[in-house]
Structure formats: C-alpha cells, structure tokens
N, C-alpha and C positions, 0 to 999 in steps of 0.2 A: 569350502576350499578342498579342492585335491590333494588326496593323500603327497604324490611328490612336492606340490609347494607348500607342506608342512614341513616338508624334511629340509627344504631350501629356508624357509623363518629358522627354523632350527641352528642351521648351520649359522645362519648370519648372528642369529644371537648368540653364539657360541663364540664367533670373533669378537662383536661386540663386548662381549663382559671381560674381554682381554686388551680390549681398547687397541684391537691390532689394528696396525697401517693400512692393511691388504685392502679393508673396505675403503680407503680414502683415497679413487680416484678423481680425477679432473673437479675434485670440489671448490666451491669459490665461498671464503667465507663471509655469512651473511652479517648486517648490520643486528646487532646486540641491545635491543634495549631495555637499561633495568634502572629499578631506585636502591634496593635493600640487599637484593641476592651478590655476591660475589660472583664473579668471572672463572671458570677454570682455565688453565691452557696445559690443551694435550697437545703432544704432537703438533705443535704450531700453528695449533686452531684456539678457540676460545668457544667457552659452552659455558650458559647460565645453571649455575648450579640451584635451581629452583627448590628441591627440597632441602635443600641447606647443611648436607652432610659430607659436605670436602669429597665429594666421588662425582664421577658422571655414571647418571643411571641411564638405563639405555632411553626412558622416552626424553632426555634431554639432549641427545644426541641426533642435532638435525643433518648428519651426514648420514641415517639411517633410512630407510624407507616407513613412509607414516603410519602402516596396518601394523609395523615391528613396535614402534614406539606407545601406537595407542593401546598394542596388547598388557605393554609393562605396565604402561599407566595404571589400565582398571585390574590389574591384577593389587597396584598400591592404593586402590580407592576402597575407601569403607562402603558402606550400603548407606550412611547418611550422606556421605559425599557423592554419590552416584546420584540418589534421589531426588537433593538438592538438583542438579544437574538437569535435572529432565522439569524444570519449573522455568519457566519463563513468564517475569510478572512487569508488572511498572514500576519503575525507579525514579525518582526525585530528586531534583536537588533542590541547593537550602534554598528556601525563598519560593519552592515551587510547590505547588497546592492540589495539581493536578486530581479530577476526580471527587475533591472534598470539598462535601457541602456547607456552606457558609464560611468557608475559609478566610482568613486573613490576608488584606493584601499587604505585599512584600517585593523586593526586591529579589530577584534571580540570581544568585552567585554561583559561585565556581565549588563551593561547599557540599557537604550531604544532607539531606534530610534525614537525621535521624529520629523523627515519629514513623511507629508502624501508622498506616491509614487500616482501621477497622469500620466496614461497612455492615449496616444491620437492612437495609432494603439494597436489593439490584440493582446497580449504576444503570443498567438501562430501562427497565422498565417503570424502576421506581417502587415496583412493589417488594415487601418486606421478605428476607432471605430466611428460611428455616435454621438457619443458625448463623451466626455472623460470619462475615470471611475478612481474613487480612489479605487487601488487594495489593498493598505495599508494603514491603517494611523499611524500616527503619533502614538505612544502608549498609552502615557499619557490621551490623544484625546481621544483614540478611547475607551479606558474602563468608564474613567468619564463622556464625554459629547456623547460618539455614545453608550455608555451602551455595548459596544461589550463583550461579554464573553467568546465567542468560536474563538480560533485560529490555527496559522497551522503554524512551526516552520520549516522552509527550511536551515537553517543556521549547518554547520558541525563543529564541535569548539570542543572544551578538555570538559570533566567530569564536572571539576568543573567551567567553563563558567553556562553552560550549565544548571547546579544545580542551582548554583547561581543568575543564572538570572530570571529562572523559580519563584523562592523567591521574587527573586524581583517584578514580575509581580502580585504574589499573595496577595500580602502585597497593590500593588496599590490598587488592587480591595476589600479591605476590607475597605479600607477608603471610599468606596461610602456607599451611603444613606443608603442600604440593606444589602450592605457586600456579596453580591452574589459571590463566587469563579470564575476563570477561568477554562478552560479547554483549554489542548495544545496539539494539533493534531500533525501525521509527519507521511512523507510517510515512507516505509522499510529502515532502518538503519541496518542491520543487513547483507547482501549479498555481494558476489562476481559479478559485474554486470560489461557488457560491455559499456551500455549506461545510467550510471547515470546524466540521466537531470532532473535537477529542475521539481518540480512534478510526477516525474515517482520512482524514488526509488535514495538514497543518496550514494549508492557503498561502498567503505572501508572509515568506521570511526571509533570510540574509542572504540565501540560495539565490542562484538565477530563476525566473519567473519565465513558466516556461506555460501554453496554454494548458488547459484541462486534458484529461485522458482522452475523450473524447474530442479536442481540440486537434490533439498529436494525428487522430485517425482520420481527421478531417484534411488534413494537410495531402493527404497521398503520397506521403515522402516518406521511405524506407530508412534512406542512408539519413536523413536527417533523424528520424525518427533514434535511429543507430547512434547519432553524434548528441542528441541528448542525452540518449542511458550511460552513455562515457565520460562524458562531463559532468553531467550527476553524480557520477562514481567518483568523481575527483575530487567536488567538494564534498562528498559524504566523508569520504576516507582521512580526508585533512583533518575532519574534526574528532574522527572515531567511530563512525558510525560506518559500523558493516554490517548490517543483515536489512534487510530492508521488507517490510511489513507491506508487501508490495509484488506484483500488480494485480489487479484485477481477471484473470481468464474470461467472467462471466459473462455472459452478452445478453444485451439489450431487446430481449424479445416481449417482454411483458411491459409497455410504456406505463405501467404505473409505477414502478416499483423506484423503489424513489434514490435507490443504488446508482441509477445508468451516468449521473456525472463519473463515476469514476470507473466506469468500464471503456471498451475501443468498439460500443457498439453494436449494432445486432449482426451482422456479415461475419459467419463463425473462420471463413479466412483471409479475410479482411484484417479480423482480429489474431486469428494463428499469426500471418506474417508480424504482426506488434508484436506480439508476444516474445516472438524468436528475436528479435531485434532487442528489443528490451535486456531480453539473458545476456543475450549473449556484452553488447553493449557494459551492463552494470559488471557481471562476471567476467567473460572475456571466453574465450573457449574451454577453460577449465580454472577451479577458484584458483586466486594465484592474491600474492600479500597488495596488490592494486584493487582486488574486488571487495564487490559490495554483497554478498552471497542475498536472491531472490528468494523471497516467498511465496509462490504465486496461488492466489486464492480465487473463488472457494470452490473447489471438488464437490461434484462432480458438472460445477455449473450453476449459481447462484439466480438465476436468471429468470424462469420460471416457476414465482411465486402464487399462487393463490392469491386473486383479485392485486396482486402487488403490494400485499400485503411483507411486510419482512420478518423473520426469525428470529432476530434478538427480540420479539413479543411474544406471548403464547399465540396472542389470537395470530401470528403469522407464520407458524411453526412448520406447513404442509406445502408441498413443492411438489406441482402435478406436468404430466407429459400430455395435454389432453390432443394435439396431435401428432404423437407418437415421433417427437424427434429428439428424444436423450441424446443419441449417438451423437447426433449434432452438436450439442453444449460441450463436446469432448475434443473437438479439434485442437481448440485454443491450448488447451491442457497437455494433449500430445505435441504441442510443436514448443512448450513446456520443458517437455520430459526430452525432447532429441535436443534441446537446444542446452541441456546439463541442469537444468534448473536444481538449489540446492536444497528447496524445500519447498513441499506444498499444503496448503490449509483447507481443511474440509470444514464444508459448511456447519450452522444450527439446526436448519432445516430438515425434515424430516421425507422422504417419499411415500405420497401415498398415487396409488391406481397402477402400481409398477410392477414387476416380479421379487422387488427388494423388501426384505425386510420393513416396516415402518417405525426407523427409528431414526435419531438425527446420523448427520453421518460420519460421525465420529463415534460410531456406536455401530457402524454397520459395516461388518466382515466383508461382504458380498462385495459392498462398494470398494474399500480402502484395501482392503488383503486380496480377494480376487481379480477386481479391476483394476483399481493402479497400480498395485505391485505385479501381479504375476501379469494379467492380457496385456493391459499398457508397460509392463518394463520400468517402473519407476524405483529408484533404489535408495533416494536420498530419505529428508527426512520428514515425519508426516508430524504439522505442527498442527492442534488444538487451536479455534478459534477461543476469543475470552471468554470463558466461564461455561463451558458445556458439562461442565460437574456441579455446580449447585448453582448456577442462573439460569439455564436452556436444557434440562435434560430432556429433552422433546423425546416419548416413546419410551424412555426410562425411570419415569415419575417413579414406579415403585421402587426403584431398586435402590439400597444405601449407598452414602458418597461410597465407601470401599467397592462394593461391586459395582461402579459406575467406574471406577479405577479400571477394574479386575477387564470388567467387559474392552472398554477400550484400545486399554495396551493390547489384549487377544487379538483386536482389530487389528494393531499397528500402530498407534499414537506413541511416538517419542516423545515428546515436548509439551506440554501443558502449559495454558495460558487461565492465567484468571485469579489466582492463589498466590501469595508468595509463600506462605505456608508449607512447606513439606511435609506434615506430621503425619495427615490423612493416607497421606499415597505410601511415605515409608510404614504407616500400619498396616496397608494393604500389603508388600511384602513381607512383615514379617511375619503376620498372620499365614503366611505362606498361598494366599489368593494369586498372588506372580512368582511365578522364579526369577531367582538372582539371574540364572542364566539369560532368561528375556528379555531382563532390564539390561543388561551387556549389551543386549543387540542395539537397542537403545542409545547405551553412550559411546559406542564405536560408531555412530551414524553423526552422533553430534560430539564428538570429538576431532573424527576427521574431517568436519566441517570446519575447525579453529586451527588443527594442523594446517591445512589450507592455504588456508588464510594469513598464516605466517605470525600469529599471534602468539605463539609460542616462546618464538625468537624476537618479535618488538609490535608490542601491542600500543606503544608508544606514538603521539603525533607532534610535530613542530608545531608549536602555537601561532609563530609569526610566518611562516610559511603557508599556513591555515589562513590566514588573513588576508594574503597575497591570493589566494586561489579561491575561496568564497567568493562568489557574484561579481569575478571580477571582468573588465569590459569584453573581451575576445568571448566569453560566454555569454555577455549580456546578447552581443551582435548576432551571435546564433539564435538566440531566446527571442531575440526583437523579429529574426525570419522568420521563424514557425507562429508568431502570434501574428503576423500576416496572412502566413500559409492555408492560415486555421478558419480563415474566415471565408463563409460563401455565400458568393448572389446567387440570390437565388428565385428572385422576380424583376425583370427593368423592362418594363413594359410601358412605360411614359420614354423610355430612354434617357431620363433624366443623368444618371451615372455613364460614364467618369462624367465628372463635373471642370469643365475644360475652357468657359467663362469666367469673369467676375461675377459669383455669386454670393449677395448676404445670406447668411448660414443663420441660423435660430438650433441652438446645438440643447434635448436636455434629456436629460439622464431619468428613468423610473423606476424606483429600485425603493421597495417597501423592506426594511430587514425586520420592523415588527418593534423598533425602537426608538427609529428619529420621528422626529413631529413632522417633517415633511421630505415626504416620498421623493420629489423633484427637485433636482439638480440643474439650474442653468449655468451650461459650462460655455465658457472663454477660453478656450486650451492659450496658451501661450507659445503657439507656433506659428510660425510663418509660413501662410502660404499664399503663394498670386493668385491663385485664383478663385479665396474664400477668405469671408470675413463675416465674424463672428456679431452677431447682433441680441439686445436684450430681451426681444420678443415677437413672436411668430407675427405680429403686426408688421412688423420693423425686416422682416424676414421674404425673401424669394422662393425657398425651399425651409424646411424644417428637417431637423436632424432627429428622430425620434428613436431612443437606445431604451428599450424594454425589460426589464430585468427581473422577470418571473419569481418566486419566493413559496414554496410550500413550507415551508420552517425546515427547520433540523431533523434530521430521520429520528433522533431521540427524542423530539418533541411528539414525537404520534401518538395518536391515542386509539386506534383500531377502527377508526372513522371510513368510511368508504374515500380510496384517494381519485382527485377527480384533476383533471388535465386543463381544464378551460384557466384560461388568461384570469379571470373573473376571481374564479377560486384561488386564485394565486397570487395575489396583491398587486394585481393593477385592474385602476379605475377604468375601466372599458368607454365611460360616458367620455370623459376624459380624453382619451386617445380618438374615440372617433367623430368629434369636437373640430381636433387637429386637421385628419386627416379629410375632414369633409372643407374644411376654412384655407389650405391652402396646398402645395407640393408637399410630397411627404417621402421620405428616408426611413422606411421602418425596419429598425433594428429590433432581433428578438437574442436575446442570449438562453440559449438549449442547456438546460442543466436535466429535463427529460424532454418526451416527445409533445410538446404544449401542442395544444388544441386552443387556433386560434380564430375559431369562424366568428366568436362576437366580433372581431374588427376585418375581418375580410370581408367586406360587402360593396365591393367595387370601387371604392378607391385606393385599395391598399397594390398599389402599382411599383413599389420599387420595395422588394423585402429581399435582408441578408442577415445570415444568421450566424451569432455569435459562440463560443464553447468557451469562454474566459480569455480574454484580453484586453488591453489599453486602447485608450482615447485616441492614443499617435499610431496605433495600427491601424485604427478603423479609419481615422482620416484618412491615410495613407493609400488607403483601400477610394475611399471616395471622391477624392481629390484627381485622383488617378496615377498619380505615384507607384502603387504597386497594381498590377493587376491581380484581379480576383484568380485562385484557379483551386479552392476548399472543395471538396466535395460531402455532402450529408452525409455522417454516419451510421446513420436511422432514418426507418422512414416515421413522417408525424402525422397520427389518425386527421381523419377528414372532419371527427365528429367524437361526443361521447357515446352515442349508437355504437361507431364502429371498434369503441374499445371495449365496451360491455360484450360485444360479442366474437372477440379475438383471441383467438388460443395462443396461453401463458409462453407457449414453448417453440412455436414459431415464427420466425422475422418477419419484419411487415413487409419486406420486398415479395413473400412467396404467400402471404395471405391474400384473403379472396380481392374481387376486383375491385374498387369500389373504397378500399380500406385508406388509402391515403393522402395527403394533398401536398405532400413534398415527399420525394422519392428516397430511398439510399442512395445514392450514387447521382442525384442532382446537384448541379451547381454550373454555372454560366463564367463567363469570363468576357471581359473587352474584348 
C-alpha cells in the first residue's frame, strides 16, 4: 500500500475510535443477525458488539471500509486464533459419519458431532499415515479450543437439517472471545453424476438437479449456463453454505483420467467461457452477502496426468506436457482470475519433464508465487487440496510435516485442507520456520473473504424460507432445460429419430454400479406420450431403447491398474448389447462420464447413437419422441480405439491430435 493511503487508514481510524458522525454518510443499515452478543446503538445505527465488552471496536463497525476493519481484527487475534484460521477441515454433524470406517448408521440431525475422527491410514489411498491425523474434530472442539472457522460440509440431509444446523454452528462461533463467523464449504450439490464420492461431488440431493459438468458444456448455452450458478447460489445460500469446493478449470485432455465427469471438457475456451459464467453467476461481479465465494480448482491444470493415472495415489503423482501445451491448461484459470474468482486450489500432482521444480504444486514457488500471483495477477486465496502435508507430499517425502508447512506458505498457501488439528502449523510458527507477519498476509486474504460476504453482520439463514427456495419448481423448469440441452445425437443414420409414429418402445437401462444383482432395468416411464409405448420385451418391441451406463468404479476405488476405456472393461456386457442390436432397431444411448471407447458394439449396426453427460428418462424421451429437438454438442472428442489412446499426448485435446484419433468429434452433434 502507498505511503498516502496509509495516512488516509490512519485518518479514518482516528475518527473511527471517536465514533464520529463525519464518516456516516448515505449508510443504510444492514440486517443484524445474532443469538448471544447484544446490540449496540450509536448514532442511530446498531452494531453487534461481538467481543462482548459494551464498545464498538472498530472491526465491528460495518460503516467502515473492510481493509480498516480486518486490520483491527488481526491486530485482536492471538497466533492460535489466527492459525486455527488458516485450517479448513471436515465438519460433521450428529448422525454424520463421513469418512469413518465401519461407522454406525444413524440418523442426520441438526446437532454436532462431537467425536474428533482419528485416521491411522489415508482416506484415499488406504495406506497407513506415519502418524495419525485428526481429519475432523469434534465441533464444539474445534471452533472454541482449535479456533477452526473454515469448514467443508460432506453430509447430504433435507433443507431444513441442513439450515438448521448451519444456525447452529454459527451461533457456537459467536460465543468465542471475538465472535469471528464460520464459513461452510461443500463440494457440487447440484448434478446428475455417476460417481458421487465423498470429496468429488454429492450427485442427487434436495438441490435442483442440474446435468454433469460436462452436461452444462454440452448444452452450448452461456446465459443458461449463467442462470444455473445463480440459482445454485440461491439455494446454497438459504441453507449456509458459501464457499463452494468448486469448479473444475481442468480439462479433458488425457481420456483416461477418470477426473473428466466433472470438468467442461477438453476446449480450453470452450471451458474459459464456463468458467467465467460460473464466477461470475455463483459470486456476482464482486462477493457481495448473496454469494457463494468459488474455488476453482486445480492449478495449474489437473488434466494431464501420466497414463491418467491421478494424485491422490503415489503411483499417480507425475503430470507431464509431452506435447508442450502447459500454457494451454491455463486459459480456463485466467478467465478464473478476471472473472474475481475468490479462491484457487493447486493441485497433488507433481511436474515432471518441465522447467518447474518437481514437486507437487502446493510446494512449488514457480508455479503458485510466480505464475499465479505475480504473471497471471491472482490476489485472492490459494487453498490446499486435502492432505498435501502428510497424505500427498509428492517431491517432498523428505521433509518434516513443519518444513512441509515452512515450504508451502513461502509458496503462498493460505488455507490448508486435510487436518483439523492446528498444533503442527502453529509449531511451525513459533519455532519461528514463518513469520507472524506472513501469516497476516494470510488472514487478511481469508478474512476479507467473510467481510464479503456479509457474515460478519448476519451469518444467519431463515430455515423456512430455506425450504421455499431449495428445489423448488421455477428452478426445477430451468434444471429440466439444460438436462435436455445436454444431450446429443450424434449418429441417425437409419433415420429412425424423431420418432413421429406409433411405435412400441422396448425401453432398458445398463448400469452395473458393482452392487445390484442385476445390471438391467426394464423401464415403463409412466408418461404419456402418442406416439410411444412402452413394451416388456425387445420381442414385443419395434425399436429398442438401449441407455448404456458405463462404470469404472469410484476414482478411490483405484488401484494403479492400467485404466482402460473399452465398454467391456467397464461393466457392460458387450455380448449382450450386440444381441440387441443385431435382433432388431436399435436407440443406443451411451452416458460419457469419460471418453469410452466403443468399437466392441460399433460394427455396423449401431446406426442411431446419442450421448448422455447425466440426466433423466423424461429428458431422453423428450429428446426421442421429438418433443425437444436435439441441438448438445460433444465436449470431447472419444478415441477411435485403445491404440489411439496409448499413444495420445496427456496434454493435448483430441480435436488437435493427429488424424485418425477419434470417432466422435468435439463439437459434434446433429439436430432434427
């Protein structure tokens, strides 16, 4: 800051501590919400007396400018409160188990869990941690005595749970010394997803259902794209949740990588334009007490993996450029950084074959301090993925958790994810490995974050207004568009679609999830429509309705295995489908959660294919019937062959790979 606008903070705290009028022009006062603090009223306003001593101090004074306030604050914070501060872990409530093995089932309430969760092996890998780590604590714990403020909410539960508990958590953190708010993080609530696992995205909840990430980029619609992250923000907001664990920048270059459901893609501006619609959408043009403040992940491009291998494993820890397009992985992330984004997550992954450092890159200056803060301009905050200090230290095996602290912050890491513990990081300061001063820098980046946000003044949400705006119909009708949007033909070479006769339909679903006894679904949807009906067997059937639902398991179910793209290896019966498709008319539906390789069942009669990114039975009719017309375009292109991915470079899109590479395009897709 410029010596003059020192002298300007000066001045104004100088009226400030006299509670003068002079600074209280055209102010409009805001809504106050508290449970325990008392009210002050100066001068005809009202201000939450948060640390509890009959005065207004100046960071309680939201007639003031945020940089004034946040300075007072950390001047009243201790070094364990600040600490505390820069942890961002998992939080539970009662009845919620998240994460723990052999857990009890239970009921969801509005309560806290008060057990710490102690892990002795890696939540993801499975293998055993050199020393234990508390991945949760206890709640009550962890906001009064570990100062925790930042959390990350995994639990899927009703509206008013949800609200309610949110309340609840808020209200604890006002009875501490400062009255400092929380803030409650959560990955995508919002999508049709195949693999919703803890940490990756929560699939169908009380939210609108909206398609997959890759659904949203298939649709080709901006301002829709726009009118979902603004509705999302609505019901995020009603229940409490603002920071959102979310989006993806990464892009879809490496079809193994078993990530690309929830990216927009391999089209690095294809994906920029999402991105920026997304911010701006969830945030708005700058955080304001309506936002959902973004995380968008993972820096500097998560995308090109080694064989597609992923980084929450050792054996996936290395992330190569083998034809020299880094720069590329970086659009999505600059349209990011201009669109206000409030915070960004650097990857596990490590670089190797680059000019960088080979460490992960939460560990790498070059990357996090040189590139995104100084070339790219990025000022907000740089959040830790889970556990890059004692689960992922990729590049920094040798070093103790402290100097795995020491290194990082040097990099730029605010926020730490993976611990709810503070003890390690506050030993690293006072060992004097950081200074106080750099950890400042720190909680003024995630202070002004909550300033923002308006959580100061009412971190509070109506529970029953919460209810009214959750999932409710004016968002479902938007939600029911884009899962139309999202789907594309993308072969009708019989001309069989629209379907514009009376035809019997033979409707069935293949969806292996690795648990029911039988794959196959024959579905009777229970809609009306004139010019289809639903029959009990491809005998009895005109056409066949064949919906494909690909399944490599959970990305934490991996075992370091080679990942392999064929139909086959992915839990469907190929005899099976091409059975069907040789015995009569055939509708084959494939749902794309990556780029499948489908040549077992393309062998000349697979004449009418569209492909799905997560949606319902009443869109895909709708789609068929001819109710809506098709107009999805690919967000990827899908290898021709396992040939053509064995020898496809990790880091460029398949639209600019060699000839020869693919059998559905980017940017394919047909319409009536």
């Amino acid at each position: 800051m410029k010596k003059n606008s020192w002298f300007i903070v000066g001045l104004v705290l100088l009226f400030c501590s006299c509670h003068s009028t002079k600074i209280v022009k055209n102010t409009v006062q805001p809504e106050l919400g508290h449970r325990s603090v008392h009210l002050l009223k100066i001068d005809g306003f009202q201000f939450k007396d948060l640390n509890k001593n009959n005065e207004l101090d100046t960071y309680e004074d939201w007639r003031l400018p945020n940089e004034i306030r946040i300075k007072d604050l950390i001047s009243k914070m201790t070094i364990e409160e600040k600490i505390g501060f820069m942890i961002i872990s998992t939080t539970r409530l009662a009845g919620d188990y998240s994460f723990q093995q052999n857990a009890p089932k239970a009921e969801i309430t509005s309560g806290f869990n008060e057990e710490d969760l102690i892990q002795n092996v890696n939540m993801f890998s499975h293998k055993p941690l050199p020393a234990p780590t508390m991945t949760a604590a206890g709640t009550t714990k962890g906001v009064l005595t570990y100062q925790l403020r930042h959390f990350i909410a995994r639990a899927n539960t009703s509206t008013k749970i949800m609200a309610d508990w949110s309340n609840n958590l808020q209200a604890l953190a006002e009875t501490s010394r400062l009255g400092i708010p929380c803030i409650v993080a959560s990955n995508p609530r919002n999508h049709i997803t195949v693999d919703a696992a803890i940490g990756l995205s929560l699939g169908t909840t009380v939210f609108s259902k909206w398609p997959s990430e890759l659904g949203l980029a298939a649709m080709r619609d901006l301002k829709l794209t726009r009118e979902f992250a603004e509705i999302a923000a609505k019901e995020w907001t009603a229940v409490g949740l603002r920071k959102g664990y979310m989006y993806m920048a990464d892009l879809a270059t490496e079809p193994r990588w078993q990530r690309i459901e929830g990216t927009f893609g391999e089209n690095a501006d294809l994906a920029a334009d999402m991105i920026r619609e997304i911010v701006l959408g969830f945030q708005g043009k700058q955080l304001n007490k309506n936002s959902v403040a973004m995380t968008i992940k993972h820096f500097p491009g998560g995308g090109p993996q080694v064989e597609g291998q992923d980084p929450h494993f050792e054996w996936g820890k290395d992330q190569h450029y083998p034809g020299g397009m880094f720069n590329y992985h970086l659009k999505p992330f600059k349209a990011a950084i201009d669109a206000g984004t409030s915070s960004i997550m650097p990857y596990y992954a490590k670089p190797i074959g680059t000019a960088y450092e080979e460490v992960a890159f939460s560990y790498n200056k070059a990357i996090i301090d040189d590139l995104l803060r100084k070339k790219m301009g990025f000022k907000g905050i740089i959040n830790s993925d889970t556990g890059p200090i004692d689960m992922m230290p990729w590049g920094v095996e040798n070093l103790s958790i402290l100097e795995r602290y020491q290194k990082a912050i040097a990099c730029g890491v605010d926020l730490f994810s993976g611990s709810a513990d503070p003890a390690l990081l506050l030993e690293t300061v006072k060992k004097e490995l950081v200074s106080e001063s750099r950890i400042n820098e720190s909680i003024t980046r995630l202070l002004s974050e909550k300033f923002e946000l308006g959580l100061f003044e009412n971190p509070y949400v109506n529970t029953d207004e919460a209810i009214k705006i959750v999932g409710n119909a004016e968002f479902k009708k938007k939600a029911d568009l884009a899962l139309r949007k999202s789907i594309v033909l993308l072969r009708n070479d019989s001309q069989i679609l629209p379907i514009s006769q009376k035809t019997k339909i033979y409707f069935e679903t293949y969806y292996d999830n690795g648990k029911s006894k039988k794959p196959i679904a024959i579905n009777k949807p229970n809609i009306q429509y004139s010019n289809l009906e639903f029959v009990d067997s491809k005998e009895a059937a005109d056409v066949v309705l064949l919906w494909l639902i690909p399944n490599s398991g959970s990305l934490f179910s991996a075992t370091g295995s080679p990942i392999e793209l064929s139909l086959s290896k992915n839990k469907i019966d190929i005899v099976h489908v091409n059975e069907i498709t040789q015995s009569k008319p055939t509708i084959a539906v494939i749902n794309y959660t990556s780029p499948w390789i489908i040549d077992e069942i393309d062998n000349g009669n697979l004449k009418t294919v569209l492909a799905t990114f997560g949606t319902t039975q009443e869109a895909l009719l709708d789609i068929i019937s001819g109710l809506f017309n098709p107009s999805g375009k690919m967000p990827f292109t899908t290898p021709v062959s396992t040939k053509a991915v064995l020898e496809n470079q990790s880091d460029v899109p398949g639209y600019l790979k060699s000839k020869g590479y693919g059998l559905f395009q980017f940017g394919d897709g047909l319409s009536y």
